[in-house]
VEXDREN-2710 file (C-alpha; in Angstrom, 1 decimal):
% VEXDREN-2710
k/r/px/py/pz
1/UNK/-15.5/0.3/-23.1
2/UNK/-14.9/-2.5/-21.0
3/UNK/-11.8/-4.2/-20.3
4/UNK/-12.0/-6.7/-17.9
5/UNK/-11.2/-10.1/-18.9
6/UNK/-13.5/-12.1/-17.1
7/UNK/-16.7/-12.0/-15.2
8/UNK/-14.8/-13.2/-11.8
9/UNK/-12.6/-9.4/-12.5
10/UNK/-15.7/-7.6/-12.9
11/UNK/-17.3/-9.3/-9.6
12/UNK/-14.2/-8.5/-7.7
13/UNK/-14.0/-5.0/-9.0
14/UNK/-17.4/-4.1/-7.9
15/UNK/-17.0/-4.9/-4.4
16/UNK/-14.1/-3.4/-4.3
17/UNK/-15.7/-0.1/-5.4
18/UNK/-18.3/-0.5/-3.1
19/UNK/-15.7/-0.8/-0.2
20/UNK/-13.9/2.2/-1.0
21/UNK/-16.6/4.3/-1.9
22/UNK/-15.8/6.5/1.6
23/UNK/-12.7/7.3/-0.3
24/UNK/-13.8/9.9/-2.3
25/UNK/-15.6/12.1/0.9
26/UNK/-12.1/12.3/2.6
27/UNK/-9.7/13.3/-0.3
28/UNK/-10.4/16.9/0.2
29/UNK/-9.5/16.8/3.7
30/UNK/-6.7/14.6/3.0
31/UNK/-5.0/17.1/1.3
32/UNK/-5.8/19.8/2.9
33/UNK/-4.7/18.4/6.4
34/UNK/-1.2/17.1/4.8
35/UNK/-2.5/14.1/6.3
36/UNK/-2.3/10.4/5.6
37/UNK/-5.3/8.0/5.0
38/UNK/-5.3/5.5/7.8
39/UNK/-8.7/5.1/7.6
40/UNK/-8.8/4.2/3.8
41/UNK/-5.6/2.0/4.0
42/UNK/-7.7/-0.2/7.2
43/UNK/-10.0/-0.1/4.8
44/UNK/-8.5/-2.1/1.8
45/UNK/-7.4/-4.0/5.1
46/UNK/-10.2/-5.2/5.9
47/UNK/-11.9/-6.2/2.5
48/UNK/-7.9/-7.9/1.6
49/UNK/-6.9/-6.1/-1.1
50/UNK/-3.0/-6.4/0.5
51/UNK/-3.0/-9.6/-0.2
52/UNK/-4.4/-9.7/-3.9
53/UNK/-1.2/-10.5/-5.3
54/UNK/-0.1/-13.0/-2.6
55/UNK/-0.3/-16.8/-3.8
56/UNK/-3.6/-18.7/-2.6
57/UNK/-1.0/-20.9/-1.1
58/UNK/0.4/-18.6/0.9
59/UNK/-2.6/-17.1/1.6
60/UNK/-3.4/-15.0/-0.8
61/UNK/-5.9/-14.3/-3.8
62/UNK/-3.6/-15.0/-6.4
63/UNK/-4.4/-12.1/-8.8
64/UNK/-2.5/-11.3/-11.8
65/UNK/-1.1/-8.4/-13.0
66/UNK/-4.0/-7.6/-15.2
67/UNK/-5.8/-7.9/-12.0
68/UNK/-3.6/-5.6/-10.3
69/UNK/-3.2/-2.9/-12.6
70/UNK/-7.4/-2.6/-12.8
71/UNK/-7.9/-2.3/-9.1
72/UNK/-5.2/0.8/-9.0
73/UNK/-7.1/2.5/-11.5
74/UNK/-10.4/2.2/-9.6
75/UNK/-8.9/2.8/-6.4
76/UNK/-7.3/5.9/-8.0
77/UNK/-10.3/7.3/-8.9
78/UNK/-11.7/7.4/-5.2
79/UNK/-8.0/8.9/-4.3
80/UNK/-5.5/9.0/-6.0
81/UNK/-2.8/9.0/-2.8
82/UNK/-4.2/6.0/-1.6
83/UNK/-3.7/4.2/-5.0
84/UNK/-0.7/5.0/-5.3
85/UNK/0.6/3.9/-1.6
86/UNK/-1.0/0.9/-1.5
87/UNK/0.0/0.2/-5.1
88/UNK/3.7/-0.2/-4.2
89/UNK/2.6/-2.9/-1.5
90/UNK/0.4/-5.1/-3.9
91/UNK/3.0/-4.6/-6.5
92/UNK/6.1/-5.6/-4.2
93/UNK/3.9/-8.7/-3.2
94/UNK/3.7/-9.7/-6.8
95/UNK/7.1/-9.0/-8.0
96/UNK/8.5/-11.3/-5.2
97/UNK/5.6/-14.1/-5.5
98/UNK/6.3/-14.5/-9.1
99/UNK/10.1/-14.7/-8.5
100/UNK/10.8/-16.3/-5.1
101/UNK/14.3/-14.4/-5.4
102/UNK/15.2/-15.1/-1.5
103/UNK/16.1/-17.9/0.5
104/UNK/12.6/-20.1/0.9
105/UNK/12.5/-19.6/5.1
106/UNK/12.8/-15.8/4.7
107/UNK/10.3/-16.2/1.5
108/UNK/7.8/-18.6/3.6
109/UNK/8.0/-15.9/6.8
110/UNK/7.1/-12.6/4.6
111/UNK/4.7/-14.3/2.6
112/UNK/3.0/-15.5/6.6
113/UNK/3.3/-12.1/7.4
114/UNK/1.9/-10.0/4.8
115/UNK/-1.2/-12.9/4.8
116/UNK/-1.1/-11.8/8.3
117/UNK/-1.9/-8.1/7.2
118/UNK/1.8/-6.7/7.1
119/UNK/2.3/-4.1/4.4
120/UNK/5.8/-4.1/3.0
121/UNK/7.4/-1.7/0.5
122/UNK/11.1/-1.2/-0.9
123/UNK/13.2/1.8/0.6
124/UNK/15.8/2.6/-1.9
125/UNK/15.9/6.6/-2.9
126/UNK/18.2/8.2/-1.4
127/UNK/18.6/12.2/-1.4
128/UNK/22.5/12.2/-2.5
129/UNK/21.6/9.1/-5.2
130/UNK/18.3/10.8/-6.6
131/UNK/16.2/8.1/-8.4
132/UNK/17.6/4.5/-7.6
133/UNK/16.4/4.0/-11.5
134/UNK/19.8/6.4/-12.2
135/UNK/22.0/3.7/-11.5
136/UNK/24.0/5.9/-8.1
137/UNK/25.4/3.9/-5.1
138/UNK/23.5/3.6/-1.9
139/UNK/24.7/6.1/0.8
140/UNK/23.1/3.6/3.3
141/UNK/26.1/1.3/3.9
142/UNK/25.9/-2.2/5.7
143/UNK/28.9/-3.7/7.9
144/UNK/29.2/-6.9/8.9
145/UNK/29.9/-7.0/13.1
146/UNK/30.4/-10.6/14.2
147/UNK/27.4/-12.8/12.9
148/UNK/25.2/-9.6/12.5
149/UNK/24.6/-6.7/9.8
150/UNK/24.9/-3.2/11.0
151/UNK/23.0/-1.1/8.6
152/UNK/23.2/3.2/9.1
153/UNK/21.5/5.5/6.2
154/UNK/18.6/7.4/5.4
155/UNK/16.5/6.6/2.6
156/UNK/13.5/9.1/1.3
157/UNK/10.4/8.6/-0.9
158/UNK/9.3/6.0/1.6
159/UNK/6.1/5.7/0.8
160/UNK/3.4/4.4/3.2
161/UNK/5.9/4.6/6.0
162/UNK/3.1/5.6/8.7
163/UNK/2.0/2.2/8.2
164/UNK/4.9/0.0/7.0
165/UNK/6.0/-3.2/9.2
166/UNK/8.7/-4.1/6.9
167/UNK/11.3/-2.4/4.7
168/UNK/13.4/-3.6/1.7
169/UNK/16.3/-1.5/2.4
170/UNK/18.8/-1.0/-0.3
171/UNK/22.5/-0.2/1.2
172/UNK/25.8/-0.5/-0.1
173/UNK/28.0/-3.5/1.5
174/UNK/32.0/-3.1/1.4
175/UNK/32.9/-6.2/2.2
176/UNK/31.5/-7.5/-1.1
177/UNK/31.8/-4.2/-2.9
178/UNK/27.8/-4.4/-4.2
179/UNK/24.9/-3.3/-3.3
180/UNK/22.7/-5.5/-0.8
181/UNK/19.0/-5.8/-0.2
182/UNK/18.2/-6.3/3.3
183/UNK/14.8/-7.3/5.2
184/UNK/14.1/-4.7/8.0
185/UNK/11.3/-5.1/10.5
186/UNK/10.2/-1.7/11.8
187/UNK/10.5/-2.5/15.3
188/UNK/13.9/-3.3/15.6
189/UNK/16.5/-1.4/17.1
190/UNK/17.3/2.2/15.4
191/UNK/14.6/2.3/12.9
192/UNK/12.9/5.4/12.4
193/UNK/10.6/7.7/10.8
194/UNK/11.1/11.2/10.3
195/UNK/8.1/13.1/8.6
196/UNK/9.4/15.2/6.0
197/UNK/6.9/14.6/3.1
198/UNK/5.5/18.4/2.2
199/UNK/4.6/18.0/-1.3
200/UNK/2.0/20.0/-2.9
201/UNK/1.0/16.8/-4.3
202/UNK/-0.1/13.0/-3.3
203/UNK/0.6/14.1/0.0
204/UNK/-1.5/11.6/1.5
205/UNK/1.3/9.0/0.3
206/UNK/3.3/9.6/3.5
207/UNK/6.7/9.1/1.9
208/UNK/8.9/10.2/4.6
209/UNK/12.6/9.4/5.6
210/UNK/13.5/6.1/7.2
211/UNK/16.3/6.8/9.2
212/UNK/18.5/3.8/10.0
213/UNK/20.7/4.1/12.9
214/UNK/23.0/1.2/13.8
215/UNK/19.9/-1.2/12.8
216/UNK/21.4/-4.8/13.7
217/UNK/20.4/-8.2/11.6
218/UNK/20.9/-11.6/11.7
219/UNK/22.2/-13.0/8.4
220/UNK/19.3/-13.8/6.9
221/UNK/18.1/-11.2/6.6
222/UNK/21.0/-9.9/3.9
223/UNK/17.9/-11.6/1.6
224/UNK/19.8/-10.5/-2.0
225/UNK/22.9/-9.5/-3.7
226/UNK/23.0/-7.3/-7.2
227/UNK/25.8/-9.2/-8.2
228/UNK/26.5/-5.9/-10.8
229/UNK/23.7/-6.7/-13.1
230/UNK/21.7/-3.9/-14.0
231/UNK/17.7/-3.6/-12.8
232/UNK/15.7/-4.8/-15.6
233/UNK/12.3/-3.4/-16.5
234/UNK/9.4/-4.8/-14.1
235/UNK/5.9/-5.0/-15.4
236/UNK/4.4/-4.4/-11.8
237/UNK/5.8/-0.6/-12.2
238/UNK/2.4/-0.4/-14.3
239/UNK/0.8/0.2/-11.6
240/UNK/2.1/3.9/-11.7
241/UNK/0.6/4.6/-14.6
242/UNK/-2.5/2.9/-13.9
243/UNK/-2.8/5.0/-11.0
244/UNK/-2.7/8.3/-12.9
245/UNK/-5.1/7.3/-15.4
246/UNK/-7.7/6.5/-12.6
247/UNK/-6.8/10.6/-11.5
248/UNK/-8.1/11.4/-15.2
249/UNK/-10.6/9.2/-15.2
250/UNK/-12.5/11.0/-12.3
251/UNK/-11.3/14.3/-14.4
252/UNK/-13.3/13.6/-17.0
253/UNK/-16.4/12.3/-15.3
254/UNK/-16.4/15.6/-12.6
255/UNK/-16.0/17.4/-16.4
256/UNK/-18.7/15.3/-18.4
257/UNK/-21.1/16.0/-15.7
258/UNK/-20.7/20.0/-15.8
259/UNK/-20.6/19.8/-18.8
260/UNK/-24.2/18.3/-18.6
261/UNK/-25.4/20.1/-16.2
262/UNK/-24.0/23.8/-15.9
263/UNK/-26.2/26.1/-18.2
264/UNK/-25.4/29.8/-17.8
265/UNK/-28.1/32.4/-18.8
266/UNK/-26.6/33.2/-21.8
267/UNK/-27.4/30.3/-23.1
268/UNK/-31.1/28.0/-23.6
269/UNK/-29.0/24.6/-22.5
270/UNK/-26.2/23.2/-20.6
271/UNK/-22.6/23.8/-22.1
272/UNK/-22.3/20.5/-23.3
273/UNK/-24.2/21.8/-26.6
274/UNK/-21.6/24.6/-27.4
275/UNK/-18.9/23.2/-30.3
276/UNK/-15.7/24.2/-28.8
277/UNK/-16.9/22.0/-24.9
278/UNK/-18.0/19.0/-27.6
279/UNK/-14.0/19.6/-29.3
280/UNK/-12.5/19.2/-25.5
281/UNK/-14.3/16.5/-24.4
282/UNK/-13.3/14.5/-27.6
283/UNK/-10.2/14.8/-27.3
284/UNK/-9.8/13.7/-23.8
285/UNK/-12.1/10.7/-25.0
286/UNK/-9.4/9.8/-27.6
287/UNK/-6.6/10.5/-24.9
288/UNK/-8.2/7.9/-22.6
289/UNK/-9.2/5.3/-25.2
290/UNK/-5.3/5.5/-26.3
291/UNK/-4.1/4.8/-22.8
292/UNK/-6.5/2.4/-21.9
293/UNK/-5.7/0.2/-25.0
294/UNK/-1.8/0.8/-24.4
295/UNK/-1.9/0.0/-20.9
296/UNK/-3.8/-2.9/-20.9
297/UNK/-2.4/-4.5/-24.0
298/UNK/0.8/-4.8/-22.7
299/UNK/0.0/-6.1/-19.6
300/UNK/-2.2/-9.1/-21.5
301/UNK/0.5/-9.8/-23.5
302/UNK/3.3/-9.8/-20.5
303/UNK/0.8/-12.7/-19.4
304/UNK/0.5/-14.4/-22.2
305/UNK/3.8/-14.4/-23.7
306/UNK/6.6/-14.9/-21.2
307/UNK/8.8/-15.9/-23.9
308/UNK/8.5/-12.2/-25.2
309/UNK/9.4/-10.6/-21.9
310/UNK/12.6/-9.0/-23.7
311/UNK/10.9/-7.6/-26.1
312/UNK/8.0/-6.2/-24.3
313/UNK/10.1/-4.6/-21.5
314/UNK/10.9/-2.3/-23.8
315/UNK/7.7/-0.9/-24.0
316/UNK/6.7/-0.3/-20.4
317/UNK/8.3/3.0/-19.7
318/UNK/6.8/3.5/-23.3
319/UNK/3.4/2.8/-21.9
320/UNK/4.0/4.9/-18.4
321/UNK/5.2/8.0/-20.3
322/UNK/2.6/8.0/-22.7
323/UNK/-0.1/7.0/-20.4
324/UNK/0.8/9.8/-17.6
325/UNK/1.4/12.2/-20.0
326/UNK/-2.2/11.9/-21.5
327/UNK/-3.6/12.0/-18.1
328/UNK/-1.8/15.4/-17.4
329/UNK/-3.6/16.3/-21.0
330/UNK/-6.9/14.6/-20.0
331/UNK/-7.1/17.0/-16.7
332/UNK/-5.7/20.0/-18.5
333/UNK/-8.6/19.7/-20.7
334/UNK/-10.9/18.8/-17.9
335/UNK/-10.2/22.0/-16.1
336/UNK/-10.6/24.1/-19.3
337/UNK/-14.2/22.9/-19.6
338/UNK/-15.4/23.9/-16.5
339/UNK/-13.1/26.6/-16.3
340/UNK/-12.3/29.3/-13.8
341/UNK/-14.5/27.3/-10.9
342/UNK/-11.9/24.5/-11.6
343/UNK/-9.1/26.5/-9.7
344/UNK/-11.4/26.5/-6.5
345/UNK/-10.0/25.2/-3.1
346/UNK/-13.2/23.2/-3.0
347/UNK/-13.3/21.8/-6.5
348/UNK/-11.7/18.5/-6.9
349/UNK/-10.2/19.4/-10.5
350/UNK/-7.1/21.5/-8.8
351/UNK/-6.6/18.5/-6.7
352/UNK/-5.9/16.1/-9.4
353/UNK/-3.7/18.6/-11.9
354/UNK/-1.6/18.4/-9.1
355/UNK/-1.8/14.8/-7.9
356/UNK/-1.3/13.8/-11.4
357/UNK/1.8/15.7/-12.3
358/UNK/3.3/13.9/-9.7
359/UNK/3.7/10.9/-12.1
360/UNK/6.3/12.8/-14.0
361/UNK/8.4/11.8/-10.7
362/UNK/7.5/8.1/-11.1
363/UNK/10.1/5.8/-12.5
364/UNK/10.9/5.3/-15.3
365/UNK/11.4/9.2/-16.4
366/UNK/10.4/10.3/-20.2
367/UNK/14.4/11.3/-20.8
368/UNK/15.2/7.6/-19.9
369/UNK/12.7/5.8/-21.6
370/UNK/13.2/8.0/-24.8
371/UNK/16.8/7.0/-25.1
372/UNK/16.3/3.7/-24.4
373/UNK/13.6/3.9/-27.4
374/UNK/16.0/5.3/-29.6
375/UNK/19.0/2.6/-29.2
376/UNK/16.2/0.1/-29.1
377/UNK/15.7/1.3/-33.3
378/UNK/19.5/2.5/-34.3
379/UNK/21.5/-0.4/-32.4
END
């Protein structure tokens, strides 16, 4: 089933599959190598795909969320990693062109920049704080020194870091007892990366440590202040989920196709005529039909109906948890089709059971959202 809205998304989609079709041949070594892919984020360079989100009058496509949330899921299915890096980028750009929450000349300069090909992404976890999403207080801590910002932290989770060229750097600021946001190019001064991303999943994400030490900024560049309010739900976050349902996505096709193909001798056909294969592959069918509908849904009706933002932000860590859940089912059940041959090194399956439990990890997490479910219906 299709869900594109409009023959301009389909267009776009397709040449965007057709530039990322190398994707797919260097996942395996991707992982394998604990590596990063440079070559596929140049790549989404060159066709623009940074700058989807950016407005046309910055420079920009101007694509929607809708728009957004699509393109992850292809991209996803090529390599999952790669989705999911990039995806913070795109979604950062989209957050901040919708809002314009800075000062316009600090706006109007990272809006040149990232029309100029920088990729920007938010550092805000922190080792002693665990999830920023928990509410703790920045360990990085900014002082003020004369008409400068002296920021010294480390922050982890950075994902993309090989190929950041600007950070959103969370930090905790005394002298007006809240937490700051500050705008850090990675060439100044005591900036950092230390490469301690060994995960046995979306390795290729490159989320090291940014290490600040005795970073100095002008003032500008202290672009936003909490003021004590809480984070609100973002719709661009979909993008998390969108990314693991492009992992079981290209699950179920690898499993669709053995299942069509594979015919042992004990058998007169292929597998895909034996009732308990047909059972599996069903199921995984309905699992992806009810995320599909439930991702995309919400994310037409988060266009369409701005006046019902309240209301519908409570239903996008409903549609994250539900959605990666089902695609930790969808690849479960993907495996068990083809079977022992799915636990092969070589065999993509193993690679996307564990790239796709990874999006337990995303924010929001299932405790969370649950609770927030539950005082949404008794208070």
């Amino acid at each position: 089933m299709s869900f594109f809205q409009s023959q301009k998304q389909k267009e776009y989609l397709q040449k965007l599959e057709e530039a990322i079709q190398s994707f797919s041949g260097r996942s395996e070594a991707l992982d394998e190598s604990n590596g990063f892919p440079f070559e596929n984020i140049q790549e989404l360079k060159e066709f623009g795909y940074p700058k989807l989100t950016l407005a046309k009058k910055d420079g920009g496509y101007g694509g929607s969320l809708y728009d957004f949330l699509l393109c992850q899921e292809k991209i996803a299915q090529h390599c999952g990693p790669t989705a999911l890096g990039i995806g913070w980028h795109v979604g950062t750009v989209l957050s901040l062109t919708e809002k314009r929450p800075w000062e316009k000349e600090v706006m109007d300069e990272l809006f040149d920049h990232v029309s100029k090909g920088a990729l920007i992404n938010t550092a805000a976890s922190e080792a002693g704080t665990g999830s920023p999403t928990r509410g703790g207080r920045p360990e990085t801590f900014a002082i003020k020194k004369g008409e400068h910002w002296c920021l010294n932290g480390r922050k982890t989770f950075t994902t993309l870091s090989p190929v950041l060229d600007i950070f959103l750097v969370t930090a905790w600021v005394p002298e007006d007892e809240q937490q700051g946001t500050f705008l850090v190019h990675r060439d100044e001064l005591g900036v950092s990366i230390e490469e301690t991303w060994d995960m046995i999943s979306m390795q290729g994400t490159g989320s090291h440590d940014l290490v600040l030490n005795d970073v100095s900024l002008p003032e500008k560049y202290y672009v936003m202040k909490s003021n004590g309010q809480k984070r609100k739900p973002e719709a661009w976050l979909l993008h998390i989920p969108a990314c693991y349902l492009g992992i079981a996505v290209a699950s179920r096709n690898y499993a669709v196709e053995f299942a069509k193909t594979y015919s042992p001798n004990s058998l007169t056909g292929p597998i895909r005529d034996l009732p308990n294969v047909q059972r599996t592959i069903g199921e995984m069918e309905l699992e992806l039909n009810e995320a599909h509908h439930f991702l995309y849904s919400v994310a037409e009706k988060w266009e369409q109906h701005p006046e019902d933002h309240e209301e519908l932000s409570k239903h996008l860590g409903a549609v994250k948890l539900s959605v990666v859940n089902k695609s930790i089912s969808i690849v479960d059940n993907a495996m068990r089709v083809v079977g022992a041959k799915s636990l092969q090194r070589k065999n993509p399956l193993q690679r996307y059971y564990r790239d796709v439990r990874a999006g337990l990890h995303n924010p929001p997490m299932d405790d969370a959202t649950i609770t927030l479910l539950a005082k949404s219906a008794l208070y």
